[in-house]
PDB file of N, CA, C and O in Angstrom:
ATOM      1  N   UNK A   1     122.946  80.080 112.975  1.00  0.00           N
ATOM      2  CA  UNK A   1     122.794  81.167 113.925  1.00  0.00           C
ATOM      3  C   UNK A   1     122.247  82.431 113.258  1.00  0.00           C
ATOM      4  O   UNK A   1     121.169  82.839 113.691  1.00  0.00           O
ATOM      5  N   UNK A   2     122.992  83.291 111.999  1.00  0.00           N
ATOM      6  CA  UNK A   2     122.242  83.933 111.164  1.00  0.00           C
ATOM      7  C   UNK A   2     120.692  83.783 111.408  1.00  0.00           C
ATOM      8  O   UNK A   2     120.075  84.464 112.228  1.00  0.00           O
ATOM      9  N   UNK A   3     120.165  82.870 110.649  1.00  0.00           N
ATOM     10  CA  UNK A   3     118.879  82.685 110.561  1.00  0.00           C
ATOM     11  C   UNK A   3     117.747  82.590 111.663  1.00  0.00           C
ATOM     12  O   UNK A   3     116.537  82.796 111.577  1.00  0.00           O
ATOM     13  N   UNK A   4     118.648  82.160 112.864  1.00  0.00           N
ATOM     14  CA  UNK A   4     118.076  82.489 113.886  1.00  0.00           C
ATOM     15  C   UNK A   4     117.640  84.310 114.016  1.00  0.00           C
ATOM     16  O   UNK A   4     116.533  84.847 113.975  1.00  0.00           O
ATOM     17  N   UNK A   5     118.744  84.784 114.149  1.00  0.00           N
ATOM     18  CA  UNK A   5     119.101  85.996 114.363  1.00  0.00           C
ATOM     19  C   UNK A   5     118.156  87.090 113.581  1.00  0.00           C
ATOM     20  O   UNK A   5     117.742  88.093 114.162  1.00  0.00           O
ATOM     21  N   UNK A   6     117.865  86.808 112.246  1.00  0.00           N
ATOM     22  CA  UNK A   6     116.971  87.063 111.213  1.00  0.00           C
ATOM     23  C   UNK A   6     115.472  86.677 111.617  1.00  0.00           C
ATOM     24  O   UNK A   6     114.635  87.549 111.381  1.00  0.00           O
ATOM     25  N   UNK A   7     114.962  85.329 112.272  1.00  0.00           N
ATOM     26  CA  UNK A   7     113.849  84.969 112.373  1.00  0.00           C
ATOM     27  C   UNK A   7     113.096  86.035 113.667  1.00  0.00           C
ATOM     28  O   UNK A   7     111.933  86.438 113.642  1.00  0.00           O
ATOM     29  N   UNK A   8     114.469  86.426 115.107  1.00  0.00           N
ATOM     30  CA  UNK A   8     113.856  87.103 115.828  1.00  0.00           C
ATOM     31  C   UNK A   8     113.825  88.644 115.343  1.00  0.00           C
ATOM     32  O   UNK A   8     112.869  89.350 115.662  1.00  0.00           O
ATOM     33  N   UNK A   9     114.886  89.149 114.567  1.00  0.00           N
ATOM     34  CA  UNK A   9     114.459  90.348 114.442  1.00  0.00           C
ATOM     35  C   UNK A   9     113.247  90.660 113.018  1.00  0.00           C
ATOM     36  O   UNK A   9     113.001  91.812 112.663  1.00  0.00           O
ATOM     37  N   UNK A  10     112.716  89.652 112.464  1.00  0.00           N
ATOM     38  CA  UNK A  10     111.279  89.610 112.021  1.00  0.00           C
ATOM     39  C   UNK A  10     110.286  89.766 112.693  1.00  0.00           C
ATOM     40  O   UNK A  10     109.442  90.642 112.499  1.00  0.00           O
ATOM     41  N   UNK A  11     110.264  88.640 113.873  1.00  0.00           N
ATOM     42  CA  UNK A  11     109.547  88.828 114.870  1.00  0.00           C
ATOM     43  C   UNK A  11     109.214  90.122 115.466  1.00  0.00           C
ATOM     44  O   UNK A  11     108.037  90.443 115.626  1.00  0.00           O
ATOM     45  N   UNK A  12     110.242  90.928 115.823  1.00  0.00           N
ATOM     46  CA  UNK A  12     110.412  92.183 116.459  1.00  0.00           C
ATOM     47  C   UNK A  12     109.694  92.676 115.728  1.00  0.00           C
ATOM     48  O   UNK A  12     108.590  92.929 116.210  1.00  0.00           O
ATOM     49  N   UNK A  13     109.930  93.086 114.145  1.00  0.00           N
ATOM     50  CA  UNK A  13     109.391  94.130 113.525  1.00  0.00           C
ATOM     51  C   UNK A  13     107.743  93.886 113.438  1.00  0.00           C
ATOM     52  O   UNK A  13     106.944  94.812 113.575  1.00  0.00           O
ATOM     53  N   UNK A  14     107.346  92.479 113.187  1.00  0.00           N
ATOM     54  CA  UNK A  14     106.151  92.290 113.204  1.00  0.00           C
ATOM     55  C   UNK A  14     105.154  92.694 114.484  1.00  0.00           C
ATOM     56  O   UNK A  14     104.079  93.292 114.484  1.00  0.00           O
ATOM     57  N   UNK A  15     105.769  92.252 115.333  1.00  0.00           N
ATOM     58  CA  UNK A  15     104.895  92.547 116.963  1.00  0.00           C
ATOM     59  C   UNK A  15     105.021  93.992 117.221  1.00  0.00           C
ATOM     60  O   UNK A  15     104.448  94.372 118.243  1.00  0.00           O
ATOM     61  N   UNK A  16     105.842  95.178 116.301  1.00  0.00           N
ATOM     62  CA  UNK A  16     106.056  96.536 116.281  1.00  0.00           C
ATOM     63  C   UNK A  16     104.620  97.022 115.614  1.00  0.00           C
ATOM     64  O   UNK A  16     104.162  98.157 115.747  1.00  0.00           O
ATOM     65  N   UNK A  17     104.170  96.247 115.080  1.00  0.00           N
ATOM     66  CA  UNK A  17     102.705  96.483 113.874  1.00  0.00           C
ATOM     67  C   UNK A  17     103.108  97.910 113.152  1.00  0.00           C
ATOM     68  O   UNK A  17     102.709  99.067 113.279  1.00  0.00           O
ATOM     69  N   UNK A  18     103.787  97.460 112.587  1.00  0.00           N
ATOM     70  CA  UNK A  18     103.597  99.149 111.740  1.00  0.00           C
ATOM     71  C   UNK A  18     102.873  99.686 110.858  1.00  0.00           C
ATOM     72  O   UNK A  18     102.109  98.980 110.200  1.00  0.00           O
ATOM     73  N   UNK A  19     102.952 101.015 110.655  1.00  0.00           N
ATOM     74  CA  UNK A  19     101.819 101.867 110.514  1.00  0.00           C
ATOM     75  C   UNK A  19     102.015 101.662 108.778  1.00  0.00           C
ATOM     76  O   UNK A  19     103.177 101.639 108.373  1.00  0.00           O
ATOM     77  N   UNK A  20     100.876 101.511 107.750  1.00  0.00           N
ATOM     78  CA  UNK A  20     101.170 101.712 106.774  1.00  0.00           C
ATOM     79  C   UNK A  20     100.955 102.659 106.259  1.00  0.00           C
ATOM     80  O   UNK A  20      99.843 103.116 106.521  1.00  0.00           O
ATOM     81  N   UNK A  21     101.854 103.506 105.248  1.00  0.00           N
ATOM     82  CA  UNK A  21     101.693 104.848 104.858  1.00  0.00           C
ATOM     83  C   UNK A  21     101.785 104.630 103.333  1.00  0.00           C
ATOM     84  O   UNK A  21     102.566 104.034 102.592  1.00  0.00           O
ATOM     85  N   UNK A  22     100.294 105.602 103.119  1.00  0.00           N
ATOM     86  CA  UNK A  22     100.194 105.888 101.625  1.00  0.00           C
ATOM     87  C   UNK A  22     100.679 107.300 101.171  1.00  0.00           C
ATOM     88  O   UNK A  22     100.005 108.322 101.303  1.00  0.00           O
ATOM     89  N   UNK A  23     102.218 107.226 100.492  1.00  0.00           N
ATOM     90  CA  UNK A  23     103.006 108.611 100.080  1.00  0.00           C
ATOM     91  C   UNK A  23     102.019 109.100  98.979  1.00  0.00           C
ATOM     92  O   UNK A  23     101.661 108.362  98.062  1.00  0.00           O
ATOM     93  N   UNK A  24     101.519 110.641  99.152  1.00  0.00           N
ATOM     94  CA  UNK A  24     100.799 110.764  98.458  1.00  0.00           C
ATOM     95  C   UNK A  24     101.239 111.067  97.308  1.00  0.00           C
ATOM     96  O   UNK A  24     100.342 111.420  96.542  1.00  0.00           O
ATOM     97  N   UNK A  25     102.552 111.071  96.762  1.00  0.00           N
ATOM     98  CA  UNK A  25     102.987 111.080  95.303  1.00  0.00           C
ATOM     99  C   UNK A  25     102.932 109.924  94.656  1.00  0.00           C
ATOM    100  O   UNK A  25     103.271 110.001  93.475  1.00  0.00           O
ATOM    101  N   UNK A  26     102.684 109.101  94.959  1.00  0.00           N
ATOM    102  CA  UNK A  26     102.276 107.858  94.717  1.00  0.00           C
ATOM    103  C   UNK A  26     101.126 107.268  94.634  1.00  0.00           C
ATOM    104  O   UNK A  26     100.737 106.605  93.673  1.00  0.00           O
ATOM    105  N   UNK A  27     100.479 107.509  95.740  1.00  0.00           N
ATOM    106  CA  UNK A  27      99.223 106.708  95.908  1.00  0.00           C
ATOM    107  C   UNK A  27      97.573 107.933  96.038  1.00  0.00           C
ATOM    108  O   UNK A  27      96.430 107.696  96.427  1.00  0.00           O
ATOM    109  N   UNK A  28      98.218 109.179  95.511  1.00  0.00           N
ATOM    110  CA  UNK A  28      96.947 110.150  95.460  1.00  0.00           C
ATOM    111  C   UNK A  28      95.664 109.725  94.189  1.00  0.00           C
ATOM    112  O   UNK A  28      94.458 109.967  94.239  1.00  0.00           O
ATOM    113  N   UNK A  29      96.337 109.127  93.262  1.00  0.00           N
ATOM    114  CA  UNK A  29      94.857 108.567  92.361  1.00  0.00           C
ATOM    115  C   UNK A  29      93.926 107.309  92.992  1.00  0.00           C
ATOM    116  O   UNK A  29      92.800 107.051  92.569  1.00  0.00           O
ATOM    117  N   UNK A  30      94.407 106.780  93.772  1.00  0.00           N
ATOM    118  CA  UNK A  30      94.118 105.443  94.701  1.00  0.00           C
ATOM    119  C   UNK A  30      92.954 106.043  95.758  1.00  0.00           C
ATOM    120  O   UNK A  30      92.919 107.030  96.493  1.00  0.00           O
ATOM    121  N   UNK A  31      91.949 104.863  95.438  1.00  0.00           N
ATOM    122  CA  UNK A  31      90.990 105.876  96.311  1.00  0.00           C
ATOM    123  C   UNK A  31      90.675 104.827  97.828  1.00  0.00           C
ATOM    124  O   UNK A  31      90.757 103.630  98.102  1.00  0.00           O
ATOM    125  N   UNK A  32      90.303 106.035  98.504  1.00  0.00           N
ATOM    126  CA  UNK A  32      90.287 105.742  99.851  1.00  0.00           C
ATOM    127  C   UNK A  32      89.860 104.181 100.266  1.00  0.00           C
ATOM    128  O   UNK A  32      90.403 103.478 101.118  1.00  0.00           O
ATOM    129  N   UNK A  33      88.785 103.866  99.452  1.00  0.00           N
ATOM    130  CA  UNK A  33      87.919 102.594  99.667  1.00  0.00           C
ATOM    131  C   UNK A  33      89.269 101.154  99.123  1.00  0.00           C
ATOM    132  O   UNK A  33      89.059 100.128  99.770  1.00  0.00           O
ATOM    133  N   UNK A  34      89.938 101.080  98.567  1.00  0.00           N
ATOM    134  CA  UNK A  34      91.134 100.406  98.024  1.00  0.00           C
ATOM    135  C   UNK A  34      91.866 100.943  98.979  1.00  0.00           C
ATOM    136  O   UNK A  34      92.186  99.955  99.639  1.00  0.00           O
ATOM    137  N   UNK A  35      92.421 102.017  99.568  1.00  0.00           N
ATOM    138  CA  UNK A  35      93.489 102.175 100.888  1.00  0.00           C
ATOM    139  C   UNK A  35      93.241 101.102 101.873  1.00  0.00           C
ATOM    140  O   UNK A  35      94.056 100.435 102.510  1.00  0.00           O
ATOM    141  N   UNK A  36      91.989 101.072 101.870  1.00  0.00           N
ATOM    142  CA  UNK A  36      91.380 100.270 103.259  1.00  0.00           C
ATOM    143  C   UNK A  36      91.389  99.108 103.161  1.00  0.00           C
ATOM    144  O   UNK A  36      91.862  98.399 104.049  1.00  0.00           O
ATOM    145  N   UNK A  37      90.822  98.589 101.961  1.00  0.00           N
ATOM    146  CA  UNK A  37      91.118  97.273 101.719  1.00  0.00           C
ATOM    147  C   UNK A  37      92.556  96.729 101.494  1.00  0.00           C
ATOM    148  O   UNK A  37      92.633  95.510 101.349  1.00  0.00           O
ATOM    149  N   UNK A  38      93.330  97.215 101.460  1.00  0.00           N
ATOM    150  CA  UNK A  38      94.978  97.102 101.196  1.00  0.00           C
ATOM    151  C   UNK A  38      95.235  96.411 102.667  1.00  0.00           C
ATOM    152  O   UNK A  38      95.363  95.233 103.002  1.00  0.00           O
ATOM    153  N   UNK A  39      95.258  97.719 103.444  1.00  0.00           N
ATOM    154  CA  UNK A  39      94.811  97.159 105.193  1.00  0.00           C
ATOM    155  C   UNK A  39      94.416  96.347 105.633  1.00  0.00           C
ATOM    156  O   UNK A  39      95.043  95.791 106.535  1.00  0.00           O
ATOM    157  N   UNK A  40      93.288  95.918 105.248  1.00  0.00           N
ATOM    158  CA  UNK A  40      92.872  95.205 105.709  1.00  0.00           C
ATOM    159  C   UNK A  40      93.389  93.863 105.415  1.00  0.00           C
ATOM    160  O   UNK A  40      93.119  93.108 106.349  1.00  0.00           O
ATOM    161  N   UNK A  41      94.076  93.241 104.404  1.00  0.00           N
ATOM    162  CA  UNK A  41      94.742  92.082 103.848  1.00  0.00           C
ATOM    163  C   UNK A  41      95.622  92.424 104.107  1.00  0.00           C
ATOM    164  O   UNK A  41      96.384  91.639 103.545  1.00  0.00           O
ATOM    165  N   UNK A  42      96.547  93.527 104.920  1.00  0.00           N
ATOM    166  CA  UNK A  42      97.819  93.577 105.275  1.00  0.00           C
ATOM    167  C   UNK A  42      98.216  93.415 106.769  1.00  0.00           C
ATOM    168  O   UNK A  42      99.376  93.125 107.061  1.00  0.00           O
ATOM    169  N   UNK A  43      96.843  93.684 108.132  1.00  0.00           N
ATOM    170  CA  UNK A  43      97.174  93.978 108.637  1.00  0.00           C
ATOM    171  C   UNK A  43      97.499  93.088 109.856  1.00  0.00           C
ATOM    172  O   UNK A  43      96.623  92.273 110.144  1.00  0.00           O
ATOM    173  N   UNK A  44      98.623  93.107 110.628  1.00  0.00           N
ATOM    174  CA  UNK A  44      99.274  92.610 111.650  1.00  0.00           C
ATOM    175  C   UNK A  44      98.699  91.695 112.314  1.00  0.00           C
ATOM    176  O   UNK A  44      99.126  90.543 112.398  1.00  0.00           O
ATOM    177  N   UNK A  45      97.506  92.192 112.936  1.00  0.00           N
ATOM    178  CA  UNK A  45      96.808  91.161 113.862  1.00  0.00           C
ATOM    179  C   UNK A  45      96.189  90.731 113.008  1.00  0.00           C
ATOM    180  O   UNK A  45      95.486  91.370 112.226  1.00  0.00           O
ATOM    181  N   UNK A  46      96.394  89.399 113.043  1.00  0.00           N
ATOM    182  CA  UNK A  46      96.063  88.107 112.271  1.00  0.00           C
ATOM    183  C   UNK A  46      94.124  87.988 112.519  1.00  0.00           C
ATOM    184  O   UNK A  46      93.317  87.595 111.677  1.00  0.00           O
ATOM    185  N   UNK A  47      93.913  88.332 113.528  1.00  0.00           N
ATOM    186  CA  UNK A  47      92.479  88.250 113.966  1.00  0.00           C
ATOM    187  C   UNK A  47      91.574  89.183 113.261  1.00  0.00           C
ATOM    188  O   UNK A  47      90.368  88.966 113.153  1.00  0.00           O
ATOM    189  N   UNK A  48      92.134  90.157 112.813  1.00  0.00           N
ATOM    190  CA  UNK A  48      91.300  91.331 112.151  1.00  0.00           C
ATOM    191  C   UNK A  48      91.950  91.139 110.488  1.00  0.00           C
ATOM    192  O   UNK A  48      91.189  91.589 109.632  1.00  0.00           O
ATOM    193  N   UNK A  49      92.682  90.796 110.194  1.00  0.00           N
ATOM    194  CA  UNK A  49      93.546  90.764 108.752  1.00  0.00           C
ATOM    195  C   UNK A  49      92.480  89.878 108.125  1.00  0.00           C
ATOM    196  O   UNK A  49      92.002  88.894 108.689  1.00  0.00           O
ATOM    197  N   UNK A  50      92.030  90.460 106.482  1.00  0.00           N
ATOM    198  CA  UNK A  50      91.027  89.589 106.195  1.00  0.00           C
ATOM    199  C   UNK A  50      91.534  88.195 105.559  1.00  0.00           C
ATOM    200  O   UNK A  50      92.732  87.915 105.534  1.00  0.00           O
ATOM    201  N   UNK A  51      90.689  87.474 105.125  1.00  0.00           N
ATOM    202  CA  UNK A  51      90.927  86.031 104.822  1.00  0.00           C
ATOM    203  C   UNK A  51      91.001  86.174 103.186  1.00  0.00           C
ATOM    204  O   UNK A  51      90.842  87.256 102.620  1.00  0.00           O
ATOM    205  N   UNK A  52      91.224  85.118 102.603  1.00  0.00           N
ATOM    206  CA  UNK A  52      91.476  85.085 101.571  1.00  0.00           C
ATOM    207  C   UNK A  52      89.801  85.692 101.026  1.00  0.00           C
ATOM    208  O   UNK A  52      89.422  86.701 100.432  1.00  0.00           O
ATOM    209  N   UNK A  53      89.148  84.530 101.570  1.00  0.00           N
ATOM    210  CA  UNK A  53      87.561  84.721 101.353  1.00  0.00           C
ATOM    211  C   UNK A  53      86.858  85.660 101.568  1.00  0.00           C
ATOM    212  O   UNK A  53      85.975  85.904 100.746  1.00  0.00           O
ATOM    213  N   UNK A  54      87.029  86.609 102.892  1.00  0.00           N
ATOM    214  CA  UNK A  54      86.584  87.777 103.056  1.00  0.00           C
ATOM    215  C   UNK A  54      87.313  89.022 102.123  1.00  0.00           C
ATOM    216  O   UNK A  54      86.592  89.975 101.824  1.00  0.00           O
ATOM    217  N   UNK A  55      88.694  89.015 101.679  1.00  0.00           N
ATOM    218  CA  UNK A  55      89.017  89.652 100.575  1.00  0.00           C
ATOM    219  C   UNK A  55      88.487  89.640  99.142  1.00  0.00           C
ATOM    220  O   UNK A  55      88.417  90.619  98.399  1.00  0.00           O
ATOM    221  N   UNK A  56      88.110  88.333  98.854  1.00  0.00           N
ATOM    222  CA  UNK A  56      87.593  88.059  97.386  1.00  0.00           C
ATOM    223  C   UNK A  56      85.926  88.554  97.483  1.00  0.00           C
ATOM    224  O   UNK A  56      85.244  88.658  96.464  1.00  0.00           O
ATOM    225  N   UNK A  57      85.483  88.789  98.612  1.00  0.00           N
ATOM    226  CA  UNK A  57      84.170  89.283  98.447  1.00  0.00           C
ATOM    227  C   UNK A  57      83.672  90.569  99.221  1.00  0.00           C
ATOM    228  O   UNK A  57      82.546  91.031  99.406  1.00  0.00           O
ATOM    229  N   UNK A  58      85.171  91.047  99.674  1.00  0.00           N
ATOM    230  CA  UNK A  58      84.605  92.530  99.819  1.00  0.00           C
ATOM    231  C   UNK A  58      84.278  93.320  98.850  1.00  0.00           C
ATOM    232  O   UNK A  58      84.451  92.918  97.700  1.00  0.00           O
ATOM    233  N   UNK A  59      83.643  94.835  99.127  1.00  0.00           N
ATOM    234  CA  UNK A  59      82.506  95.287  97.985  1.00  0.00           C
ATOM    235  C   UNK A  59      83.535  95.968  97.200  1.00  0.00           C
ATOM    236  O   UNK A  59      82.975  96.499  96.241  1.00  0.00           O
ATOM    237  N   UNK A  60      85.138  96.244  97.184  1.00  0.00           N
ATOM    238  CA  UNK A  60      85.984  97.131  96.732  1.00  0.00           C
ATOM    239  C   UNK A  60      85.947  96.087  95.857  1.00  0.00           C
ATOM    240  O   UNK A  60      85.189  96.208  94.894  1.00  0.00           O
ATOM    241  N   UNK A  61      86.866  94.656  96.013  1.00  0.00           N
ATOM    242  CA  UNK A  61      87.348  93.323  95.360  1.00  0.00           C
ATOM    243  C   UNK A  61      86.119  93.185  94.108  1.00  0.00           C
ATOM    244  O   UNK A  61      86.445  93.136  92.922  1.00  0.00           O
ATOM    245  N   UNK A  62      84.941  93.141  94.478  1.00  0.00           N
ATOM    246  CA  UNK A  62      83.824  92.597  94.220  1.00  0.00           C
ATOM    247  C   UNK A  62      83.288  93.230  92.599  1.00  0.00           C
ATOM    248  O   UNK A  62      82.751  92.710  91.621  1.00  0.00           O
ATOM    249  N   UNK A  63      83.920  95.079  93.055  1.00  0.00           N
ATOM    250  CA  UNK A  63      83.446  96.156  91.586  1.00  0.00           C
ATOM    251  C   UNK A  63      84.687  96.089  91.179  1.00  0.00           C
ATOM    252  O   UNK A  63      84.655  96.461  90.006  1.00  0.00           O
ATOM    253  N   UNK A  64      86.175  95.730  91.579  1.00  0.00           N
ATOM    254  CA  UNK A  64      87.446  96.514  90.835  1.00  0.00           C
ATOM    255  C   UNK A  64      88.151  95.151  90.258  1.00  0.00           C
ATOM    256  O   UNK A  64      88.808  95.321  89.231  1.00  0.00           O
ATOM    257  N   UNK A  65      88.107  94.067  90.689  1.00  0.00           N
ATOM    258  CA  UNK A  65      88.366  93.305  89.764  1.00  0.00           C
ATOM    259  C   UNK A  65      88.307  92.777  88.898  1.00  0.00           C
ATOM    260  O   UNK A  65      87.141  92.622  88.532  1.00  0.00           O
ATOM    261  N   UNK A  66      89.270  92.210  88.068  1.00  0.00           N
ATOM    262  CA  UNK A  66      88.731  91.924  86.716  1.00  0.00           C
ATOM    263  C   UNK A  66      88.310  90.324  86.559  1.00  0.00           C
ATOM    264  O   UNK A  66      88.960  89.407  87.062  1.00  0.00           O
ATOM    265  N   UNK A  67      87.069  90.153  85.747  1.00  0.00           N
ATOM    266  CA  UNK A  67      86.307  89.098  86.147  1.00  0.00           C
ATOM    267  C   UNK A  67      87.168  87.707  85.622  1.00  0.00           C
ATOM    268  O   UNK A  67      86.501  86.707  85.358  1.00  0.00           O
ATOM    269  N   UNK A  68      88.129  87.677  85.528  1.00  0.00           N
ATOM    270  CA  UNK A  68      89.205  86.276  85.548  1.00  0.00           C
ATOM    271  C   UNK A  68      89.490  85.840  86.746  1.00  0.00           C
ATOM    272  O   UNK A  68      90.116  84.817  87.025  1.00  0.00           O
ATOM    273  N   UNK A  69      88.763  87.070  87.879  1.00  0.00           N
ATOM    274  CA  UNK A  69      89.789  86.771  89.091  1.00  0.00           C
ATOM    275  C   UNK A  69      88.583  86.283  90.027  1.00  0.00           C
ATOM    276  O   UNK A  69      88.716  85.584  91.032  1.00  0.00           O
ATOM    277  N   UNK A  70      87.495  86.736  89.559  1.00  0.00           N
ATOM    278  CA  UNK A  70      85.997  86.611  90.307  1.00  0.00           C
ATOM    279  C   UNK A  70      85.496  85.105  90.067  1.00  0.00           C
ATOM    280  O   UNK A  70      84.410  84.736  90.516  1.00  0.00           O
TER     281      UNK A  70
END
């Protein structure tokens, strides 16, 4: 029952889509173009959230990774 209980209030929070926030004591050296892409592999609706594939070859992924990963 727990786990039930746990699975719907996941649910809940997910279908809430929440907003992601970059604290800027944290994340002020992080530049805008990496904010977005963060988003974009994070975000809620599954339809717009990128793919593994569209992540590994966006133009942020493409200059900031390190080439072990390319």
């Amino acid at each position: 029952m727990d786990k039930l209980k746990n699975e719907e209030e996941i649910a809940k929070l997910i279908e809430q889509r929440p907003v992601i926030k970059f604290e800027q004591e944290y994340w002020s050296s992080v530049s805008n173009e990496c904010k977005t892409f963060i988003c974009s592999c994070m975000d809620s609706n599954v339809g717009a959230r990128f793919t593994a594939n569209q992540a590994v070859y966006s133009s942020w992924f493409k200059r900031k990774a390190p080439s072990s990963w390319r």
